[in-house]
C-alpha positions in Angstrom: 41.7 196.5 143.6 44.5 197.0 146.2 43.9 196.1 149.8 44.0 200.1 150.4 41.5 200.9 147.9 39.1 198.1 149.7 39.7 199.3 153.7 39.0 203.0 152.3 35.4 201.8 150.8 35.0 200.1 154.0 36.4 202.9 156.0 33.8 205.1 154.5 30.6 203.5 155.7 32.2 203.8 159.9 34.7 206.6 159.4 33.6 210.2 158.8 35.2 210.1 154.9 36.8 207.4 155.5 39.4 208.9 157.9 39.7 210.2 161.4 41.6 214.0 160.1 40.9 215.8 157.2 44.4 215.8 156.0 44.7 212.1 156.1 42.1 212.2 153.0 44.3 211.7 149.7 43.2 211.2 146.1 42.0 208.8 144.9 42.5 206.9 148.5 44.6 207.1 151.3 47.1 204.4 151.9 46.6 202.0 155.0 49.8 201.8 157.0 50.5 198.7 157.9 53.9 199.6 160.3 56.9 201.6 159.9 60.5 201.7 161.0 63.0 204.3 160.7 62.8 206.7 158.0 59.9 204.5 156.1 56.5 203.5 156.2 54.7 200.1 155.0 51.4 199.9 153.6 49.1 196.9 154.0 49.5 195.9 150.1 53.2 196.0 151.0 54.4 199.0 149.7 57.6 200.9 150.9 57.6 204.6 151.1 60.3 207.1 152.5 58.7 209.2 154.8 58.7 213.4 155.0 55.1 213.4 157.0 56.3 211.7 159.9 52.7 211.6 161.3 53.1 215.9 160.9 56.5 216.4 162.6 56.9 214.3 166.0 58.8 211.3 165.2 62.4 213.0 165.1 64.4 210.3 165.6 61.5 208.2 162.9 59.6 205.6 163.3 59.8 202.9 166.5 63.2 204.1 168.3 64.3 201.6 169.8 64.8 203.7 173.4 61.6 205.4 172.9 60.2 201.9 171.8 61.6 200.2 175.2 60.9 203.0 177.4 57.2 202.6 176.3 57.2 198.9 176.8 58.3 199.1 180.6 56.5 201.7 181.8 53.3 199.7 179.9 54.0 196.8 182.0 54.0 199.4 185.2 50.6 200.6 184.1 49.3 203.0 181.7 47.2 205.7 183.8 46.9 206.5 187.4 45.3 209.6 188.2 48.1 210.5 190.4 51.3 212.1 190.1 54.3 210.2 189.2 58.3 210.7 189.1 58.1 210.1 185.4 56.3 214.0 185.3 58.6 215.8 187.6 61.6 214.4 185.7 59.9 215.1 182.7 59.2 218.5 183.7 62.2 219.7 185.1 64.0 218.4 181.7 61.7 220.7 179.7 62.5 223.5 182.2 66.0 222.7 181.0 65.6 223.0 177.7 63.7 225.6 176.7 64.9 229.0 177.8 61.5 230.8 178.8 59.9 227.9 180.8 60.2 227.7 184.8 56.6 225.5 185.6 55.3 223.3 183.1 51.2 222.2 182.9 50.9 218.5 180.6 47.8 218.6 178.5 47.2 215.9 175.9 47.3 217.4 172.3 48.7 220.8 170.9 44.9 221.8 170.5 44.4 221.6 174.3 47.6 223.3 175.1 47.0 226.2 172.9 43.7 226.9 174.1 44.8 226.7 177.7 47.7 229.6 176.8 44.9 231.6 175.5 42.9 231.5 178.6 45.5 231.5 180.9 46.7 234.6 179.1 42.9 236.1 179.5 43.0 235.5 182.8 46.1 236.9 183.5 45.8 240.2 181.8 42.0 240.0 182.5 41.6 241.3 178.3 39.5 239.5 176.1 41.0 239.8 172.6 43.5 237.5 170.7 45.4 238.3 167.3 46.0 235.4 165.4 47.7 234.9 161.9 46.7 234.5 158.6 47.3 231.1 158.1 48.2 229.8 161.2 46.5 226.9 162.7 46.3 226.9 166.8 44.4 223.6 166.7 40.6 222.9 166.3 38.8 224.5 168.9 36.6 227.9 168.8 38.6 230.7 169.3 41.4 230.3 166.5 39.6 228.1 163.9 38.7 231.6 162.0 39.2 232.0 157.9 42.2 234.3 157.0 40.4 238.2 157.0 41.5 240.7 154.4 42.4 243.4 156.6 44.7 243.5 160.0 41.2 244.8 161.9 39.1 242.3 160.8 37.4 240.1 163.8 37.5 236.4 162.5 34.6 234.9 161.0 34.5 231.2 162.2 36.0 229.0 159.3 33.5 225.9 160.5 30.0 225.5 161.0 28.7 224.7 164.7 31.2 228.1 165.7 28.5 230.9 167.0 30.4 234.4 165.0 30.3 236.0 168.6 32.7 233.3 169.8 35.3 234.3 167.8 34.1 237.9 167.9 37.5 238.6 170.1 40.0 237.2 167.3 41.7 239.5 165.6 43.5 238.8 162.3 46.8 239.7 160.7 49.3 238.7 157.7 52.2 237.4 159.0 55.5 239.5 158.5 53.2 242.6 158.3 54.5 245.3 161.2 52.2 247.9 160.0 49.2 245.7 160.5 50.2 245.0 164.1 51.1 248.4 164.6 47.6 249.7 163.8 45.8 246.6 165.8 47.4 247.5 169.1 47.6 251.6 168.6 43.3 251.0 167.8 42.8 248.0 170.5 45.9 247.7 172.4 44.2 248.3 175.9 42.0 244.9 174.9 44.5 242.6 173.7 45.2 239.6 175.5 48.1 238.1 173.5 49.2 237.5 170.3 49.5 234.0 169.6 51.9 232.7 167.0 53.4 230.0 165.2 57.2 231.0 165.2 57.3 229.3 161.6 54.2 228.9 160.2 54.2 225.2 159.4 50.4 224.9 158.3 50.8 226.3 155.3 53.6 224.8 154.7 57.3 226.6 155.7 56.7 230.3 155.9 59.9 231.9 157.9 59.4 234.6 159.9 61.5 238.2 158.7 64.3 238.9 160.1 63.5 240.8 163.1 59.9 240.3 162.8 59.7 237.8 166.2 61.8 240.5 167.9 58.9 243.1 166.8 56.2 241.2 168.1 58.7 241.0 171.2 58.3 244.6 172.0 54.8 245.4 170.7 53.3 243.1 173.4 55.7 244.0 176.0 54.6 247.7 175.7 51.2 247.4 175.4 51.1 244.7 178.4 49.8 241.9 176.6 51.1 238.4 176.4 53.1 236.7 173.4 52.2 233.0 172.8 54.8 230.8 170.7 52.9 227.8 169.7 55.8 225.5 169.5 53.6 222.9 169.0 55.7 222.3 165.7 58.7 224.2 166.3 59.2 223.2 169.8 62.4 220.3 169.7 62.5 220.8 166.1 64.7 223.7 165.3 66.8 223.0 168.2 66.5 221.4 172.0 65.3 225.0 173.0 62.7 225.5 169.9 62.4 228.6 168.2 62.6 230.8 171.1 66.3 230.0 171.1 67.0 229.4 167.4 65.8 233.6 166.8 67.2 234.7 170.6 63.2 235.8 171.3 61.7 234.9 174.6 57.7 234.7 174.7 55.9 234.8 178.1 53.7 231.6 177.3 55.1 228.3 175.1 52.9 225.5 173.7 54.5 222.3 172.8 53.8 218.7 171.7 54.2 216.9 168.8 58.1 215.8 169.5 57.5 216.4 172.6 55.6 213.6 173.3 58.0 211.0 171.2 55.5 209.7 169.3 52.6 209.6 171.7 49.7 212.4 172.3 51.0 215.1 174.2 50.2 218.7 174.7 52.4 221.6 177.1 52.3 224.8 178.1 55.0 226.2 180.1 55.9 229.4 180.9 57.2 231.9 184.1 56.1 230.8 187.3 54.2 234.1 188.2 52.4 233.2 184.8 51.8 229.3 185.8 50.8 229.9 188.9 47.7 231.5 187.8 46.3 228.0 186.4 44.6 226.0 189.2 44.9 224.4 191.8 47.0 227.6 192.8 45.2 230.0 190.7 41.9 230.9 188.9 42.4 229.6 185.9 40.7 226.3 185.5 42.8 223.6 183.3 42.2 219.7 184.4 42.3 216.3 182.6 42.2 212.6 183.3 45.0 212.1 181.2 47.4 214.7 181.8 50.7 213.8 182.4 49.9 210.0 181.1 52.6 208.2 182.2 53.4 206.4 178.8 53.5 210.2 177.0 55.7 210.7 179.8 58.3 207.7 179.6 58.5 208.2 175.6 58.7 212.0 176.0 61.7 211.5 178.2 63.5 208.8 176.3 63.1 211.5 173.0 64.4 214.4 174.7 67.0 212.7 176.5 68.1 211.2 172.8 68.2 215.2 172.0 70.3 216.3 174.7 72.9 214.6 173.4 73.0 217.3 170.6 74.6 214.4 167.2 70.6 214.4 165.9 70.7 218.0 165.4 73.7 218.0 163.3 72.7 215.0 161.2 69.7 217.0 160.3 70.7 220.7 159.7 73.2 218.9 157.2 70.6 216.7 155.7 68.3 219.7 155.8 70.6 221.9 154.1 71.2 218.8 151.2 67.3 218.3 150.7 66.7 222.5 150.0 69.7 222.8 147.9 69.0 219.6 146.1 65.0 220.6 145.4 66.3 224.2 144.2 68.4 222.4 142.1 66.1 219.6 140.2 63.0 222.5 139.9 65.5 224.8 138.1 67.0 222.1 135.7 63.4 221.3 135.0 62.7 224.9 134.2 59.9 225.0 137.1 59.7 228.5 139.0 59.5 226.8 142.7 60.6 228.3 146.0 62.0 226.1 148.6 61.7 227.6 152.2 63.0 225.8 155.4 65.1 225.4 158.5 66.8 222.4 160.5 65.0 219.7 159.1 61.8 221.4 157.9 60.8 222.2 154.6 58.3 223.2 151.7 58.8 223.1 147.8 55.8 225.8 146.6 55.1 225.9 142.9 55.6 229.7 142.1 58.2 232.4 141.3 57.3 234.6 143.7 58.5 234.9 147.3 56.6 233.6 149.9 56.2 235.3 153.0 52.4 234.9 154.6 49.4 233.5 153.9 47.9 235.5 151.3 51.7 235.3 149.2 51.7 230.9 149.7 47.7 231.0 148.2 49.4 232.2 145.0 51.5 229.0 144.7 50.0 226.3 142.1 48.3 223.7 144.9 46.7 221.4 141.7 50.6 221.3 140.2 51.9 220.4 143.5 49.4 217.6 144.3 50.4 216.3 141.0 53.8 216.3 142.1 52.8 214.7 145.2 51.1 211.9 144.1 54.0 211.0 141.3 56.4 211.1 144.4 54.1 208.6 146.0 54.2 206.4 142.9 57.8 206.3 143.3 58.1 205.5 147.0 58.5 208.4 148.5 55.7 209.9 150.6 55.3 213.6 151.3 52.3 215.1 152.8 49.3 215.6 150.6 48.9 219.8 150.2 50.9 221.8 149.4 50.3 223.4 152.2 51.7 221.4 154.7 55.5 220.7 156.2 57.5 218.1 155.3 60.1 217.3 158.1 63.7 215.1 158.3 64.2 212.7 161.0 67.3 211.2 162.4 66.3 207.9 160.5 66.7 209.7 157.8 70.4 209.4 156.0 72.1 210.4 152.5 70.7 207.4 150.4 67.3 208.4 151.3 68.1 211.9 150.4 69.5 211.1 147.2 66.8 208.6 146.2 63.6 211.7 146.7 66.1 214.1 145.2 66.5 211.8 141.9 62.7 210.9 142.0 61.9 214.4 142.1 64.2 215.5 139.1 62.3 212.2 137.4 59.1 213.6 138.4 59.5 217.3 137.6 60.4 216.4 133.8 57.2 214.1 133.8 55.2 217.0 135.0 57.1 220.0 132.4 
């Protein structure tokens, strides 16, 4: 028995199924990490594994940088929470102002969760509406109003996907497929007067890389605008990712609210929203819009955030990984079809997704028709092998700066090695 296998029995008896996030739970266990550096993770039976989860996309320069490492390490010695405001915030803040073309004030949360439900009611209060559309597929976070099942028709209000969420809670979400105009058409020409905002994941990176159409952000752009509602781009993934301004600059399309985290936090929890200041200003203490926490703003979120995105300014890492992006899709496209699989390999920068299907994939109903049991097959050969990409097929797999050509080149010849296993 491996030293894995025996924390995971042991795990189970303290730790809701053994883990603390469904996603972590793998078959027939998870392995326990024991530390990591660079592009790789160690397990505790000593096990070396090139990493594509990068704890789900922050860690774009990989595992302890050495900056973001040190940065950490002397504000820790400073003190990790105050409950006051520090310099570390306002520089902080006035860096992400910067950086991301739609923001003027910025608001520090502590997760992506809490920042996308504060964009939600900040945009309620604002336009004083009730309704939200989501889409099909796209995970906000955990809390009430988004955690909804994918409906079958662009009208449909969202029946809650979890028990212990009362139906009347998410009564005022409103569901559509992704890349579907008409069904956005006919949600705001039938209850465009109640509409909050439309909150969005630019890419949809939980389940797995769907790209928006070309235009399609631009669409949503102008819907919203006319019918006085607000666009949210939860850039939670997105946001540092694509580029230092996030998808908003990668397509050209500015949203009124942004949610960030994940990179943005350089490896530590963190959760933003940013947007206009005649938007921002409606959260208190200037506002109505009630948003608080004791750890906003943490100080050691703050020192590693800053270290990242000051790493990112610099502008090398992004053109390491749209090049070692651009190698990893070509090279995937390339084993599948010499193995005579029918895959489609979707990404950007340095995300991507391998499904298992012939057919294009363009929302959530289209990626449901790739062959999950095929790719968790394929996932858990990978694994055997040393490399370690997240367990669904349904998730993103992301490049970090740690990341170079031999590690490319290793995954790309274990998958060719894999894929003739599997045919």
């Amino acid at each position: 028995m491996t030293r894995s296998e025996e924390l995971f029995n042991e795990a189970k008896r303290y730790l809701v199924g053994g883990v603390n996030s469904p996603v972590r739970a793998m078959k027939p266990y998870p392995f326990f990490t024991a530390r990591a550096e660079g592009a790789r993770l160690y397990d505790v039976d000593g096990n070396s594994y090139i990493d594509y989860c990068l704890a789900y996309g922050p860690l774009i320069l990989g595992h302890a940088y050495p900056k973001v490492v040190e940065a950490v390490k002397e504000q820790l010695e400073k003190g990790s929470a105050y409950g006051t405001p520090t310099e570390l915030e306002l520089e902080f803040a006035k860096r992400i102002v910067k950086a991301v073309p739609s923001a003027e004030m910025v608001r520090f949360v502590n997760t992506g969760t809490e920042a996308t439900m504060a964009a939600i009611r900040l945009a309620r209060g604002v336009t004083g509406r009730k309704k939200i559309v989501k889409f099909e597929g796209a995970f906000h976070g955990a809390h009430d109003y988004v955690l909804v099942k994918a409906g079958s028709g662009a009208t449909t209000h969202g029946v809650p996907t979890s028990a212990g969420i009362p139906e009347e809670t998410t009564s005022n979400t409103l569901l559509a497929p992704f890349n579907d105009e008409a069904a956005i058409e006919r949600l705001f020409r039938e209850q465009g007067e109640e509409i909050a905002a439309v909150i969005l994941e630019p890419i949809i990176g939980n389940a797995g890389c769907i790209l928006p159409k070309d235009g399609y952000l631009k669409f949503l752009r102008e819907v919203t605008a006319e019918a006085g509602a607000m666009l949210i781009f939860d850039e939670v993934i997105t946001g540092f990712r694509l580029c230092l301004g996030g998808a908003q600059e990668y397509y050209g399309v500015m949203p009124d609210i942004t949610t960030l985290g994940k990179i943005a936090g350089g490896g530590l929890p963190i959760g933003i929203i940013t947007a206009s200041r005649e938007i921002m200003e409606n959260f208190s203490p200037v506002g109505r819009v009630y948003q608080a926490g004791t750890f906003n703003g943490n100080p050691l979120s703050m020192a590693a955030g800053l270290a990242t995105i000051e790493e990112l300014e610099r502008g090398e890492v992004y053109r390491k990984l749209e090049e070692l992006g651009r190698r990893m899709r070509r090279g995937l496209e390339e084993v599948s079809q010499d193995a005579g699989f029918e895959t489609k390999v979707y990404g950007v920068a340095s995300m991507f997704q391998m499904y298992f299907t012939g057919e294009e994939v363009y929302d959530y109903t289209s990626a449901l028709k790739a062959n999950a049991e095929l790719f968790l097959r394929y996932q858990q050969e990978m694994l055997r092998r040393g490399v370690f990409i997240p367990p669904s097929q349904y998730e993103c797999n992301f490049l970090s700066y740690a990341h170079g050509e031999e590690e490319i080149d290793y995954t790309l010849e274990k998958a060719e090695e894999v894929l003739k296993v599997l045919k």
